[in-house]
Legacy VTK file of the C-alpha trace (Angstrom):
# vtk DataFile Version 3.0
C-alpha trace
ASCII
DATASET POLYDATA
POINTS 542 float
141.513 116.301 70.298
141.895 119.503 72.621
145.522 119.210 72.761
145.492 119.206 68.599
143.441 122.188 68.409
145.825 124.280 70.612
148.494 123.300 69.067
146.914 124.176 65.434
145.605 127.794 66.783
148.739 128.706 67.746
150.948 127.820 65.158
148.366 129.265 62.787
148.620 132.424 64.740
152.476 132.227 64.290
152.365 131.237 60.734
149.760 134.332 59.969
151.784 136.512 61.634
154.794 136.050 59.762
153.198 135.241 56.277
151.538 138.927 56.954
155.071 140.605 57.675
156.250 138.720 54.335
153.591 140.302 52.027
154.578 143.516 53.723
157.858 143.559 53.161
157.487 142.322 49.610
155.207 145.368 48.281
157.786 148.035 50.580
161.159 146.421 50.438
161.042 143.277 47.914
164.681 144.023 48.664
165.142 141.594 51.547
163.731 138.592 49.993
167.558 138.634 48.686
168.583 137.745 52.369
169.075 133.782 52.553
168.329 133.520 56.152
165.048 135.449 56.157
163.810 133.216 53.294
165.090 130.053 55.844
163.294 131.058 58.348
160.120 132.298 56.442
160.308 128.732 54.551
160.685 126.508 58.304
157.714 128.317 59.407
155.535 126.933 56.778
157.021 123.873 57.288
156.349 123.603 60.675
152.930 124.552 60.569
152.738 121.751 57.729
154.225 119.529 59.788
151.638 120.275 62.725
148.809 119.492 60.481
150.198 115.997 59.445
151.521 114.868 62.698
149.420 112.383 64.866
149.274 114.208 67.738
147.109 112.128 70.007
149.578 109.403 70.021
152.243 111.334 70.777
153.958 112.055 74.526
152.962 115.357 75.954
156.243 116.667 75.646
156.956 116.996 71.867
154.973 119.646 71.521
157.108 121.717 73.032
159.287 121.395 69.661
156.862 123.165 67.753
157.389 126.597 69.275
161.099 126.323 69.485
160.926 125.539 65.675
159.033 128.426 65.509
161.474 130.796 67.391
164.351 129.567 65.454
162.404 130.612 61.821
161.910 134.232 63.531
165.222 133.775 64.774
166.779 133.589 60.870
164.228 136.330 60.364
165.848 138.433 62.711
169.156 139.116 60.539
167.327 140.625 58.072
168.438 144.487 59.136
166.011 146.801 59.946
163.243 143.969 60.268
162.651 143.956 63.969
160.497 141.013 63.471
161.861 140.075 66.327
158.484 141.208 67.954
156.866 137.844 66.873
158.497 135.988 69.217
155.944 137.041 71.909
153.880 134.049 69.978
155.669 131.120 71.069
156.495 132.540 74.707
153.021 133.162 75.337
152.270 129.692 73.614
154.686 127.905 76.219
153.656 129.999 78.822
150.150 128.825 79.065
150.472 125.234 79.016
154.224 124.895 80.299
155.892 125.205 83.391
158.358 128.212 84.267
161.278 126.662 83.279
160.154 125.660 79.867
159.058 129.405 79.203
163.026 130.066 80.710
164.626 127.987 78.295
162.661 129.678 75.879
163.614 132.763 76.311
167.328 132.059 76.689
167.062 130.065 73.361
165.462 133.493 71.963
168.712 135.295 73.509
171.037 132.902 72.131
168.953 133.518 68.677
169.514 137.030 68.402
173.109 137.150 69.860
173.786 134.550 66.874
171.692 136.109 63.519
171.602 139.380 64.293
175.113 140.111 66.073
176.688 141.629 63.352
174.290 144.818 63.441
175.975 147.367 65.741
178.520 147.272 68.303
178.662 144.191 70.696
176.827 146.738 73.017
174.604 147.684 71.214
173.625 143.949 70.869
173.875 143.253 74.748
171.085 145.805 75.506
168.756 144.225 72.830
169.719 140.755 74.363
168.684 142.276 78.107
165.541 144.051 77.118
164.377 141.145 75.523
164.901 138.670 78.022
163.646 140.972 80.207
160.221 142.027 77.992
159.609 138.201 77.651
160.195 136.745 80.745
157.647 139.373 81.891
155.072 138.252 79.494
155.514 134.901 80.025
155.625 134.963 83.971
152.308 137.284 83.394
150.719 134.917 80.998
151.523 131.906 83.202
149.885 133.185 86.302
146.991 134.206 84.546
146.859 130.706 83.160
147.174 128.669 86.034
144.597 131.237 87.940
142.461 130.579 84.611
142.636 126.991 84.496
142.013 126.566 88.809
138.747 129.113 87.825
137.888 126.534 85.752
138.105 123.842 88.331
136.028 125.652 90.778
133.829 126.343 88.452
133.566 122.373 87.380
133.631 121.066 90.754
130.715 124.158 91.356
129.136 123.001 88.641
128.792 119.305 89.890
127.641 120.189 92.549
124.687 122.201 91.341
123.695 119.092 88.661
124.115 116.727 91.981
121.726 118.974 94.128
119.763 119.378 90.635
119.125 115.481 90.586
118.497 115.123 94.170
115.862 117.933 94.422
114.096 116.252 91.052
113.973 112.988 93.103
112.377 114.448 96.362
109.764 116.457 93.717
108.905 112.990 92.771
108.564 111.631 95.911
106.518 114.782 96.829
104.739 114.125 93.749
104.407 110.214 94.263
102.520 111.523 97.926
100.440 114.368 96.652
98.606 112.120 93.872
97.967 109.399 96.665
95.988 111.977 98.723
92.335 111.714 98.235
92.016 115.536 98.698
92.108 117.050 95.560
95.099 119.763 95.316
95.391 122.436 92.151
97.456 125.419 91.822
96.850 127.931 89.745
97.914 131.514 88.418
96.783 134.086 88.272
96.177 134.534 85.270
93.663 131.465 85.693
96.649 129.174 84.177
97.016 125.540 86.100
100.508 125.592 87.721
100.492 121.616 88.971
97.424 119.330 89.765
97.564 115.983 92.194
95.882 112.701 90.747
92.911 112.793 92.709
91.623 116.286 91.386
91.925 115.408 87.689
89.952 112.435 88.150
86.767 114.652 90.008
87.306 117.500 87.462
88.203 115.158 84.010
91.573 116.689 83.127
94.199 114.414 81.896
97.791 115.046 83.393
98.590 117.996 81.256
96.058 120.071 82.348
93.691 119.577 79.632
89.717 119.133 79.607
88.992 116.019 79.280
85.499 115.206 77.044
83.519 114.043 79.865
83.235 117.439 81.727
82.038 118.218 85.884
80.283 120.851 86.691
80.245 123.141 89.620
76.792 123.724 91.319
75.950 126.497 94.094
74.096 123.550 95.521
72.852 119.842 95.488
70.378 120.114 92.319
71.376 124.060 92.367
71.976 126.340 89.428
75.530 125.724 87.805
78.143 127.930 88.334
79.088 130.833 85.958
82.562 130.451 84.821
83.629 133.313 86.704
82.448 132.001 90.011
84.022 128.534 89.487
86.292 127.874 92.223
89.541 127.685 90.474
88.260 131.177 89.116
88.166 132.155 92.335
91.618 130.900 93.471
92.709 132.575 90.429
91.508 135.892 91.598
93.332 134.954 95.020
89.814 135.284 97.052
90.015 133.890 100.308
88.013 130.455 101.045
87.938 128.618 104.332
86.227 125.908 104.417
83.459 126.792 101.865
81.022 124.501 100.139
80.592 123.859 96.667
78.954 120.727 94.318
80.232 118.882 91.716
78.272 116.448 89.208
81.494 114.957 88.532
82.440 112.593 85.271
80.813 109.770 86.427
77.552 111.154 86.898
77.662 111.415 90.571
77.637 114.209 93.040
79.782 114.850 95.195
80.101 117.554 98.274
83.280 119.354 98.255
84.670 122.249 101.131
87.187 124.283 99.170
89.649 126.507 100.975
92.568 128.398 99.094
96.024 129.020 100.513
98.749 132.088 98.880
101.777 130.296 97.631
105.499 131.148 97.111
105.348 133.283 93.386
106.723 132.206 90.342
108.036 135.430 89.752
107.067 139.314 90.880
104.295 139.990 88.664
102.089 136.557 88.882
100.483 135.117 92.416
99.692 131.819 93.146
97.120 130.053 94.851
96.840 126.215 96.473
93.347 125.482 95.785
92.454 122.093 98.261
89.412 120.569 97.924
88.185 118.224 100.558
85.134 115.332 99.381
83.153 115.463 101.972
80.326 113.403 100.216
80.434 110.376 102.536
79.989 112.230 106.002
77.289 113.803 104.137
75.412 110.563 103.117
76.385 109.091 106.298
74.425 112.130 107.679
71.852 111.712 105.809
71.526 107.794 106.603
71.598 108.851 110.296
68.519 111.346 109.943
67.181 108.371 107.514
66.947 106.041 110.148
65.943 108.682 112.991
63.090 109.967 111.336
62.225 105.911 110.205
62.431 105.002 114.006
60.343 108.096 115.230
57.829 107.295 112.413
57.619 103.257 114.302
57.618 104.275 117.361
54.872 107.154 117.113
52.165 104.807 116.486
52.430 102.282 119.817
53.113 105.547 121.507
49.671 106.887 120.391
47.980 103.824 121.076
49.959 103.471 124.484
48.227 107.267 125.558
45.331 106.540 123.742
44.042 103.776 125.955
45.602 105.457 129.254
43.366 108.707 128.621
40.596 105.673 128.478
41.616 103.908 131.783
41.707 107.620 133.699
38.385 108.127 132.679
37.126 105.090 134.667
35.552 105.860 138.226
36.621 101.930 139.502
40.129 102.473 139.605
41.983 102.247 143.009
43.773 105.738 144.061
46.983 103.919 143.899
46.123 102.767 140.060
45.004 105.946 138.937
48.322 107.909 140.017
50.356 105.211 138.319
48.307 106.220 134.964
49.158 109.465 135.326
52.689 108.752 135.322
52.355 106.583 132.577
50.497 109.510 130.863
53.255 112.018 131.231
56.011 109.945 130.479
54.155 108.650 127.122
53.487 112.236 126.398
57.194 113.264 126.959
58.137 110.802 125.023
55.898 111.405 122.068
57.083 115.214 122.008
60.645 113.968 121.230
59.657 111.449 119.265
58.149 114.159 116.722
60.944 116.296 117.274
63.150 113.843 115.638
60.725 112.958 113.110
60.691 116.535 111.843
64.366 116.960 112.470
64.931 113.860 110.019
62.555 114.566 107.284
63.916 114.914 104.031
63.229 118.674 101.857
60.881 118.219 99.322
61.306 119.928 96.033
57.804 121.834 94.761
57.194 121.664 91.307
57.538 124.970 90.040
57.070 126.553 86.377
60.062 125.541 84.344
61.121 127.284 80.756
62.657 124.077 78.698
64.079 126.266 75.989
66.105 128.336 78.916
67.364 124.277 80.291
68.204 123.289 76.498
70.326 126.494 76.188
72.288 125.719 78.696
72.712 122.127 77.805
74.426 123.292 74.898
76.357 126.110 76.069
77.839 123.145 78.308
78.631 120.587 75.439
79.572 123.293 72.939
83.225 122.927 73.331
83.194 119.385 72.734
81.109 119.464 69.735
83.295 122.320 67.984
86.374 119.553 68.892
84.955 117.235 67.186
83.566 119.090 64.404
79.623 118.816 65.267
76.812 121.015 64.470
75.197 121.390 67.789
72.004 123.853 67.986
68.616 124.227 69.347
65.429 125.104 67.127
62.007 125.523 67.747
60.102 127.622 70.034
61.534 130.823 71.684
59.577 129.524 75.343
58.267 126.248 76.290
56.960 125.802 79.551
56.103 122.787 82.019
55.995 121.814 85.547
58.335 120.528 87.667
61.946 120.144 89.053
64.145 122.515 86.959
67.313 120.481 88.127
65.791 117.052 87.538
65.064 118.269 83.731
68.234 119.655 83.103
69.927 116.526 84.050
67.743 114.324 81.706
68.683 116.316 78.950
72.513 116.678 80.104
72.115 112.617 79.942
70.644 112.778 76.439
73.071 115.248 74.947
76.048 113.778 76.014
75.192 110.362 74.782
74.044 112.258 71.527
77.547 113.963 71.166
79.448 111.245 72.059
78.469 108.531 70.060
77.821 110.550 66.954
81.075 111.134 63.936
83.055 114.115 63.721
81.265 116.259 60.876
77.717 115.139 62.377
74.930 117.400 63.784
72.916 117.112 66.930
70.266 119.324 67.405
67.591 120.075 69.970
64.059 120.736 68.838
61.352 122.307 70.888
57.595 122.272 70.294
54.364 121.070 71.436
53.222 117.347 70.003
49.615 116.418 68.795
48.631 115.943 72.431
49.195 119.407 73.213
52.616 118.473 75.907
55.789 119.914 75.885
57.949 117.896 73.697
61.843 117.787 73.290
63.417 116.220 70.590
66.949 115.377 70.543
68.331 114.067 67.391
71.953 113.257 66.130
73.421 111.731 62.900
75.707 108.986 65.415
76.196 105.401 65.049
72.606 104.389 65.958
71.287 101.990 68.312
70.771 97.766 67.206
66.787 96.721 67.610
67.975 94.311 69.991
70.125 96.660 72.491
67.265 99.515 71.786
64.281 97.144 74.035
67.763 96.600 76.792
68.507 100.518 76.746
66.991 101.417 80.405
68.719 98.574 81.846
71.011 99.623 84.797
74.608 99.665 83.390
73.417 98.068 79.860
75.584 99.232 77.504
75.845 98.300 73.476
78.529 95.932 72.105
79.431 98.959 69.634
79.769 101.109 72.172
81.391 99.023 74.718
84.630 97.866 71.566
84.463 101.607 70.370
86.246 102.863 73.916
83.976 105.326 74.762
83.751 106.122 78.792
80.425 105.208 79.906
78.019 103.784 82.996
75.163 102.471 81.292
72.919 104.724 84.017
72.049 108.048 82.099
69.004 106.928 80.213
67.646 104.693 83.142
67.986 107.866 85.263
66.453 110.005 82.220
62.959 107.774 81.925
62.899 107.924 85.539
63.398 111.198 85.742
60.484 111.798 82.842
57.892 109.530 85.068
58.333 111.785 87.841
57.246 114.848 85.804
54.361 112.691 84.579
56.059 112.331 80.838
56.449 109.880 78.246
60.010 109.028 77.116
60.641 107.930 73.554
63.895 106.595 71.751
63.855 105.376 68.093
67.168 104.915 66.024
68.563 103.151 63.065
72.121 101.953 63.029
74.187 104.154 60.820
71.689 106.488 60.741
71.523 108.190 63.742
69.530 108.082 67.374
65.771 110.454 68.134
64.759 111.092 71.776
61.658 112.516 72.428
60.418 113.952 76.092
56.750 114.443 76.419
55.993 116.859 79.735
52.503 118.658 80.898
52.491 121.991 79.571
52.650 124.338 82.360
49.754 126.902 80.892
48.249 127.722 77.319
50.620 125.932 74.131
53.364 127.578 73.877
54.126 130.120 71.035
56.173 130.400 68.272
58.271 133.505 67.319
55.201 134.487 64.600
52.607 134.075 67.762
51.267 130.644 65.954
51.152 127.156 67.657
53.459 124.779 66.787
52.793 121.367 67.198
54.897 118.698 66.030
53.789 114.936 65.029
54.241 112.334 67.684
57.284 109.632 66.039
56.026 106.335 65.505
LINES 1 543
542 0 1 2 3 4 5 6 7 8 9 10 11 12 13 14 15 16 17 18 19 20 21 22 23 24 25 26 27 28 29 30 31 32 33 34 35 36 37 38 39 40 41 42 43 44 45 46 47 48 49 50 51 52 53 54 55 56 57 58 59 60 61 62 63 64 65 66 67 68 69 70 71 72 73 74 75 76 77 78 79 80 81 82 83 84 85 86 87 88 89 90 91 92 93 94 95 96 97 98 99 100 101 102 103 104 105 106 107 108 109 110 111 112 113 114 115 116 117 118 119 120 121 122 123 124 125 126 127 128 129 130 131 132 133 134 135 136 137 138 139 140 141 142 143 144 145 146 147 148 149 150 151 152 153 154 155 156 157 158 159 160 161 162 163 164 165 166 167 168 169 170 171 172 173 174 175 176 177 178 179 180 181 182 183 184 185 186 187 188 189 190 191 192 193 194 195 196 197 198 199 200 201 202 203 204 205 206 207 208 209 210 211 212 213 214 215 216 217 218 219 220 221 222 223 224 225 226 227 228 229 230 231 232 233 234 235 236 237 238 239 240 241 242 243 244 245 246 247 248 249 250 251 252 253 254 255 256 257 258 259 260 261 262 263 264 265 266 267 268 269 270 271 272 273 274 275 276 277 278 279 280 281 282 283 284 285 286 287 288 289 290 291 292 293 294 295 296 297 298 299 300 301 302 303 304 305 306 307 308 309 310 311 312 313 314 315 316 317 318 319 320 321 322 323 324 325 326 327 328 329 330 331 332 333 334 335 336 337 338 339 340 341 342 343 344 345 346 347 348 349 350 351 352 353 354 355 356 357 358 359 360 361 362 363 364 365 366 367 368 369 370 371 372 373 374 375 376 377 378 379 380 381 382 383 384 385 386 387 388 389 390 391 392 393 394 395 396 397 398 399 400 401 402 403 404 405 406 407 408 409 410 411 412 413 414 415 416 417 418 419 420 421 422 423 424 425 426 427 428 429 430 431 432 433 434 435 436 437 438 439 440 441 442 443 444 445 446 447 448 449 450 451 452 453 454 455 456 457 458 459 460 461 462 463 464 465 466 467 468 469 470 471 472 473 474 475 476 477 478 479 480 481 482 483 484 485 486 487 488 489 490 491 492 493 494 495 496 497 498 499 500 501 502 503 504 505 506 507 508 509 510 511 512 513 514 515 516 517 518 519 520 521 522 523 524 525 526 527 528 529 530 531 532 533 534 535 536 537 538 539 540 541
């Protein structure tokens, strides 16, 4: 097929250069279409290129298409005794044709067969020398050209070797560099560190396995439903999104080592140390950051099972020590004892004190932090609940709000709240149709408490899976076939979390019509107000 096309360029090249010197001469000298030879070789021109166009050339040998341009020199050739013509320029078609696919002695028999051409049609205008010097400058014009054309041809054609074999090379070094990325790739996403890097212009460059499952991004980059959140500390205040460690690492600030928590996906925490690392950049204007962040979560707990156990051990081992000095105090005080007795009490004594000392060292080194209750504003912890789930709802088309009073207030464990109505939420947007509303409702219930209502217009709960709904990892048979991600934990760990504020917990729902939780707390002073200044209360569900 490449071979045709040549052949068919050139010849069409030849064929429209001497079609255009016929239309020339016919509107300035219509005279010479009287000459039989010019109309021969006008007429085997045509017929060549006809012939070109009909012939099957990809089942002919290589060499035959060398005829074509000698054809094509012999038209110009009868052209050429037309007087006063000079078409004998157009030969410089089929030289340079030979000349770039032929060797030298082709193009040499060309031009001696263009020399024997216009020694034999155009002879008979001028003297024989005359003739001679048009024979030598034209053998000498085109053997020029054509050694010219043929260098640059064969320097052409090994430019396009190099540039083949080049060009191998780069695809092989191409594939071999994609199979060690996998490789590297294959290794990164078996780490259990989590690795991220990112732009930045905050963009996510390439993420490992084990960081999309703590964060809930699928492998494009994208936020999963299920989201984790970022906490200054264990039961902290959640991050802003400008503090957020890949915020950070977007900024390019330098961490070492720092600590961070994460309620991941699953409902868990987990401790992570993040430390940030520059990066080659993509290109001059955009830096990039490794972001590594080590779980740290088990040396933590193992920690904590250590000072567990200490402070269980020192709690044991206090009493019989205090029972030990107890009755050797008693046994000093007696005036019977032999001198011998009474120093071996005292060294009793001193050793059971010495011992007790570290004894309640370690019981105060293991004791666990307790949390004081402390006055909590519900409407400021709903807020935020659905500033978090926002973005979901708007993906899935839900009308998520809160209504009700401006300020409610209880007692209690602001982190412990928020998660019970994180729990609530999420099971309320989940489980509930795209075009649905879920809305939280603040007020104060007939029993003067804090109440918060959360309601949704969602598949609804059975009568029979409502009484198993606190069961650890109960979870419906709708929404175990409908696919949704879940633990069964999150309302357990919200009644739980409601008895420890001294609450009553609530859940009434109709299937197809949607699920209501209500949270009853101790208000922390006077009823809460409405924006008009008038209480609210709202009727207890039945």
């Amino acid at each position: 097929m490449r071979r045709t096309s040549s052949i068919l360029r050139w010849q069409m090249i030849c064929t429209g250069a001497m079609v255009s010197v016929a239309l020339i001469i016919a509107m300035l000298k219509p005279a010479v279409f009287g000459h039989a030879l010019f109309l021969m070789g006008l007429t085997l021109i045509v017929l060549v290129t006809i012939g070109a166009f009909l012939a099957p050339w990809h089942r002919m040998p290589g060499w035959v298409t060398i005829v074509v341009p000698f054809l094509d020199i012999l038209g110009i050739g009868f052209a050429v005794s037309a007087q006063d013509m000079r078409v004998g320029f157009l030969w410089v078609i089929p030289v340079a044709w030979l000349a770039t696919y032929h060797a030298g002695w082709v193009v040499a028999a060309a031009v001696g067969f263009v020399c024997a051409c216009l020694t034999a049609f155009a002879g008979g205008q001028g003297t024989p020398s005359d003739t001679a010097v048009r024979v030598v400058i034209t053998a000498l014009a085109l053997s020029f050209l054509g050694t010219s054309i043929r260098v640059g041809a064969r320097q052409s054609r090994a430019t396009r070797r190099l540039l083949r074999r080049q060009s191998d090379q780069i695809n092989r070094t191409a594939d071999r560099a994609a199979g060690h990325e996998r490789r590297v790739t294959d290794i990164i996403d078996a780490l259990d560190t989590a690795l991220v890097t990112v732009a930045s212009d905050g963009g996510i460059l390439k993420m490992n396995e084990t960081y999309r499952a703590l964060y809930g991004r699928d492998r494009y980059g994208a936020q999963l439903p299920a989201q984790a959140v970022e906490y200054d500390d264990h039961r902290g205040e959640p991050l802003r999104r400008g503090h957020t460690t890949l915020a950070r690492a977007a900024r390019g600030e330098r961490l070492q080592a720092e600590r961070v928590w994460l309620y991941d996906t699953l409902g868990r925490w987990r401790a992570l140390d993040a430390t940030t690392h520059p990066t080659a950049p993509l290109t001059d204007d955009t830096e990039t950051t490794l972001l590594i962040l080590d779980d740290v979560t088990e040396q933590l707990e193992a920690s904590a099972d250590r000072q567990k156990m200490v402070a269980i051990v020192s709690h044991e081992l206090r009493n019989p020590l205090t029972a030990i000095i107890g009755h050797v105090d008693l046994l000093l005080d007696r005036d019977d004892l032999p001198p011998r007795v009474h120093e071996q009490l005292e060294v009793v004594l001193r050793a059971g004190e010495r011992m007790q000392h570290l004894v309640s060292t370690a019981l105060e080194t293991g004791r666990a932090a307790f949390t004081e209750p402390e006055p909590v504003d519900l409407r400021v912890l709903a807020d935020a609940a659905v500033e978090l789930f926002l973005p979901t709802a708007a993906g899935k088309g839900l009308n998520l709000s809160v209504v009700g009073l401006e300020t409610l207030m209880t007692t209690g464990d602001a982190f412990r709240l928020r998660q019970a109505i994180d729990n609530i939420l999420s099971n309320a947007v989940k489980y509930t149709p795209g075009g649905g509303s879920v809305f939280i409702r603040l007020g104060i219930s007939r029993d003067q408490r804090a109440q918060v209502t959360i309601s949704d217009t969602g598949v609804g709960i059975a009568a029979d899976d409502l009484e198993r709904l606190f069961e650890p990892y109960f979870r419906t048979s709708d929404a175990v076939h409908s696919g949704i991600p879940g633990t069964g934990l999150g309302m357990g760990i919200v009644r739980a979390i409601v008895e420890e504020h001294h609450g009553e917990l609530t859940v009434t729902s109709q299937p197809g019509e949607g699920t209501h939780v209500e949270m009853r707390l101790p208000t922390h002073a006077a009823p809460a107000m409405s924006a008009s200044g008038s209480e609210t209360p709202i009727e207890e569900s039945r």
